[in-house]
C-alpha positions in Angstrom: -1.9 -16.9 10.8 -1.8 -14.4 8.2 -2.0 -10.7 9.4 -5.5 -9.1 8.5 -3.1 -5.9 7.0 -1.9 -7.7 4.1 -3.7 -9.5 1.6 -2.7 -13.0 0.1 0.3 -13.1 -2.6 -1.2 -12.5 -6.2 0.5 -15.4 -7.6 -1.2 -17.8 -4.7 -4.8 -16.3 -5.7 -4.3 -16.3 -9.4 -3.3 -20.7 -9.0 -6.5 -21.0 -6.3 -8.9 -19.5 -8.9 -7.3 -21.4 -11.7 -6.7 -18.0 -13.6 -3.7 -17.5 -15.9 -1.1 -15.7 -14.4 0.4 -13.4 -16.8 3.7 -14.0 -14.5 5.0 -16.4 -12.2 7.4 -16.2 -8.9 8.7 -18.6 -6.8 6.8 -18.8 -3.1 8.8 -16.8 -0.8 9.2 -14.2 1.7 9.9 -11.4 -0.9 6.1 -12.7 -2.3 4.4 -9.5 -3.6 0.8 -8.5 -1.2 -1.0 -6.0 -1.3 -2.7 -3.6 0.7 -5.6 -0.8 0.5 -6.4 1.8 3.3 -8.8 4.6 3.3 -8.2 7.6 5.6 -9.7 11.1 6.0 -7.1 13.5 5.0 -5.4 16.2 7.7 -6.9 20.0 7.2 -2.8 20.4 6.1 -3.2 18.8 2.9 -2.4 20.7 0.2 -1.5 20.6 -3.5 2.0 21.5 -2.0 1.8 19.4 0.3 0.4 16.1 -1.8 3.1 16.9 -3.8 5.6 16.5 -1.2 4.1 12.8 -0.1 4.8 12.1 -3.8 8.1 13.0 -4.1 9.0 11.4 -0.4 6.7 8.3 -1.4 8.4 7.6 -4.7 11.9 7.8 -3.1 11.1 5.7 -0.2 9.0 2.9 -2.4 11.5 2.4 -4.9 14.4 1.5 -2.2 11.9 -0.6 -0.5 10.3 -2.5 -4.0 6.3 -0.8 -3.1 4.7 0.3 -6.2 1.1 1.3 -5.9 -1.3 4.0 -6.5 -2.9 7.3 -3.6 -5.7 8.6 -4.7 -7.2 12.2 -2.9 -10.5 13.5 -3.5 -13.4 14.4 -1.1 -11.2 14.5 2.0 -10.3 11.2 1.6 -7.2 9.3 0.9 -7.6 5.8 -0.8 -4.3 4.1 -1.3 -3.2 1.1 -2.5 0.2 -0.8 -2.3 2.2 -3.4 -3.2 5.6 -5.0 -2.7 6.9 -6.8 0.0 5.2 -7.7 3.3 8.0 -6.7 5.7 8.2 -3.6 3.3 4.0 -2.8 3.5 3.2 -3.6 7.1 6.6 -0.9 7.9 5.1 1.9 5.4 1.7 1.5 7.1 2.6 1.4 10.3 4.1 4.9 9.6 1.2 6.0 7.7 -0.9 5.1 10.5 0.8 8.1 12.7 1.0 10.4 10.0 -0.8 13.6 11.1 -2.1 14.2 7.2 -4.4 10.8 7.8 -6.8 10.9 10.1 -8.8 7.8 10.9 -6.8 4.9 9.0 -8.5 1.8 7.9 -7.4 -1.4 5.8 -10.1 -2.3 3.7 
């Protein structure tokens, strides 16, 4: 059974809605999924130190193939990723424990 913190592969929900795939990959375990989280941010956060989880973040998702996009306003984070599974259910589990989120949750 799939895990509730990643989503199905793109590819496999473009083919079940019979949409056009603008690309194509073969069925494996480096399938691209996705994940979004909400989470209120820690009273540490900072321009300095959102700028630090960018830096770190791009680093760390390139050697691991995560793209994505964080978003900050109103306390909260909204975050999206994407790469592979092994690769998002590791990052999360670390962003779960990160003191600068408080209250993770996969939407």
């Amino acid at each position: 059974m799939e895990s509730p913190l990643v989503s199905q592969p793109l590819a496999a929900s473009c083919e079940a809605n019979h949409q056009e795939c603008q690309w194509t990959r073969d069925m494996d375990t480096n399938d691209l999924y996705q994940l979004v989280y909400v989470s209120q941010s820690g009273d540490d956060v900072d321009a300095l130190a959102l700028e630090a989880i960018r830096r770190q973040a791009a680093s760390n998702n390139l050697k691991l193939g995560i793209t994505g996009v964080l978003l900050l306003g109103g306390g909260c984070f909204l975050q999206l990723l994407e790469g592979p599974r092994e690769a998002i259910a590791m990052v999360y589990g670390k962003i779960a424990i990160d003191s600068r989120h408080k209250q993770p949750n996969v939407l």
